[in-house]
N, C-alpha and C positions, 0 to 999 in steps of 0.2 A: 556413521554417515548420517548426514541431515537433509532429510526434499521438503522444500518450500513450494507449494502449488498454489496457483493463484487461478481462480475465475471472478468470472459476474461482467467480463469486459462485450462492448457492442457497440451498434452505430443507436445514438440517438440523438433528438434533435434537439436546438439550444432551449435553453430553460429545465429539459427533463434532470431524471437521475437515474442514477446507478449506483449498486452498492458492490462495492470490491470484497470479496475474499482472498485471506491465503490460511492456508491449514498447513504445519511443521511437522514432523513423523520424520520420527529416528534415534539417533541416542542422544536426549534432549534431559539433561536434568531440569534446568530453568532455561526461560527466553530472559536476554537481559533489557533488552532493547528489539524494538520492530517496528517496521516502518515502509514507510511506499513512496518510491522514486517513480519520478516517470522522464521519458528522453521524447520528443519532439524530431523528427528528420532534420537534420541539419544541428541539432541545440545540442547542448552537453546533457548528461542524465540529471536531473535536480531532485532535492527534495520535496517532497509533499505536505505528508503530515509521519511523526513520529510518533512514539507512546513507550514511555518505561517500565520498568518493572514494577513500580509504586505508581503507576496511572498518569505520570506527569505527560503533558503533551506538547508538541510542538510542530507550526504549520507556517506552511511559506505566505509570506502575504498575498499571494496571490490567490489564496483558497479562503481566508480565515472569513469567519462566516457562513460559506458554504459547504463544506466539508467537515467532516466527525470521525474521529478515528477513532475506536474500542478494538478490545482484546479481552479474550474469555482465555482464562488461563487452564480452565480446565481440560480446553480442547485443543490448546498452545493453536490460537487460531486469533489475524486480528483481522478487521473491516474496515473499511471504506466507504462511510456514507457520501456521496457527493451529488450535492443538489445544483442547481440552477445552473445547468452545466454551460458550458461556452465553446465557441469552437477552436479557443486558444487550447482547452482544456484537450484538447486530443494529440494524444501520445500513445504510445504503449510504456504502461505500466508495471513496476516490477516490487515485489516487496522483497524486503532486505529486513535479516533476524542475526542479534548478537546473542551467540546459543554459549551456554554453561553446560559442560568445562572448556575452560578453555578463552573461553570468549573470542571465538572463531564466528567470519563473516560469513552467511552463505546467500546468495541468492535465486529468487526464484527465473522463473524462463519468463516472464513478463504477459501483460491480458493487454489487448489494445483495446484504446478505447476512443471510440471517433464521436466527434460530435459535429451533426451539420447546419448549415447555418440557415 
């Protein structure tokens, strides 16, 4: 079994940041793919920012710029820089890891994160 835990979520105001964590633990040979959705009240869940297993990244345009996603492999742990935040930017937050064997989805129980305006 695979837990995905995610903090660093909070109210702050427009412009500040926040930086996301999620930490993996369990039977994890390699992460193949990890990444962070976030769902809006009312909105479908969307993607944010991703990152591969060779560091390749991918960000919804509505972040790119502000936001930086890394991953320390040694601690199967990725982040979520996000700067100049906005208050569209507020959602709860979930990170999503394609784990080996297997290449099985799991997700985390999500960090909210409000921004006010």
């Amino acid at each position: 079994q695979v837990q995905l835990v995610e903090s660093g979520g909070g109210l702050v105001q427009t412009g500040e940041s926040l930086r996301l964590s999620c930490a993996a633990s369990g039977s994890i040979v390699s992460i193949w793919t990890i990444g962070w959705y976030r769902q809006a009240p009312g909105n479908e869940r969307e993607l944010v920012a991703s990152i591969s297993s060779g560091t390749r990244t991918n960000y919804a345009d509505s972040v790119k710029g502000r936001c930086t996603i890394s991953r320390d492999n040694a601690e199967n742990t990725v982040y979520l820089q996000m700067n100049s935040l906005k208050p569209e930017d507020t959602a709860v937050y979930y990170c999503k890891a394609i784990i080996l064997p297997g290449f099985r989805a799991y997700w985390g129980q999500g960090t909210q994160v409000t921004v006010s305006s």
